[in-house]
C-alpha positions in Angstrom: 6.2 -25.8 -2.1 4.7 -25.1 -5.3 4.8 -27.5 -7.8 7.0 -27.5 -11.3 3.6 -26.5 -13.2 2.1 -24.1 -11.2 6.0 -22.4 -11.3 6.0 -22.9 -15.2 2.4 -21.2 -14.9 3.4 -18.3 -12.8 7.0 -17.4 -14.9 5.2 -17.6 -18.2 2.1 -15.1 -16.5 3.8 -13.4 -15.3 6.5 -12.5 -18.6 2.9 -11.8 -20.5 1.9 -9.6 -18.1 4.8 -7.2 -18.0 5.0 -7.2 -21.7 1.3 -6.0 -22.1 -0.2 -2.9 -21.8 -3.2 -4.5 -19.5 -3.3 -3.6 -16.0 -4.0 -6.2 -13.2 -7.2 -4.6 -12.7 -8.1 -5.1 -16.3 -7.2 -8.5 -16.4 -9.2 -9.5 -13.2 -12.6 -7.3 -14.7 -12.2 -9.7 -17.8 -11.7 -12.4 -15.8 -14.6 -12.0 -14.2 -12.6 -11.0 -10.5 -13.7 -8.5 -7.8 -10.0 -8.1 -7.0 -7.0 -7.8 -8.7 -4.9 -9.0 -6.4 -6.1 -12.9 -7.3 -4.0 -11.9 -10.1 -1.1 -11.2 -8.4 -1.5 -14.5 -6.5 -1.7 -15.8 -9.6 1.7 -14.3 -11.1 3.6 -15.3 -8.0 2.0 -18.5 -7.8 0.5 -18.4 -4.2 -2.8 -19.9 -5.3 -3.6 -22.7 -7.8 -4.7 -21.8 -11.2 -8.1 -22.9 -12.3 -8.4 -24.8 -16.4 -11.1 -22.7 -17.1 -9.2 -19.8 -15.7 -6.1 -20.8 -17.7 -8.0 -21.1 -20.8 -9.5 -17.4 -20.3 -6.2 -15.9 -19.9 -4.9 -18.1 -22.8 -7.5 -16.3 -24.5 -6.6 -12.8 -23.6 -3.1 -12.9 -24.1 -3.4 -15.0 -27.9 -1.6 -17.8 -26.5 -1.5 -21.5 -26.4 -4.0 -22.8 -23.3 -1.3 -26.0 -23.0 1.8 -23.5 -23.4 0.5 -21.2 -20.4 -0.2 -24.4 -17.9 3.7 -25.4 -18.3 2.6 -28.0 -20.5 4.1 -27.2 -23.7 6.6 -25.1 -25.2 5.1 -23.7 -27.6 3.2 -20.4 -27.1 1.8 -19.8 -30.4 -2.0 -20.7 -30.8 -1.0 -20.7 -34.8 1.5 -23.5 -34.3 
């Protein structure tokens, strides 16, 4: 069962990554991944997402870090 966070996580990931123009490959290289499916794990929230790895992604999309967790509801980093 995944929890309500990691589902918050996964919805919101996976909304930034269809309305960007970065592939899954892309997104793993920065991440620092061998494979891009970890990212698709990651969008549909078959493996726990690491802080650090939260923060990175927060990062690359030019969101909130505490919005992308499921934490907050506020995406903006300018808020």
């Amino acid at each position: 069962m995944i929890d309500k966070y990691t589902q918050k996580f996964s919805k919101r990931f996976t909304k930034l990554l269809k309305n960007s123009d970065l592939t899954y490959g892309e997104i793993a290289k920065k991440l620092g991944l061998k494979s891009k499916s970890t990212i698709c794990k990651y969008a549909n929230g078959s493996i726990t997402v690491t802080v650090s790895t939260i923060v990175k992604l927060a990062k690359i999309f030019d969101v909130s870090p505490i919005w992308l967790a499921g934490l907050d509801d506020k995406s903006s980093t300018k808020d």
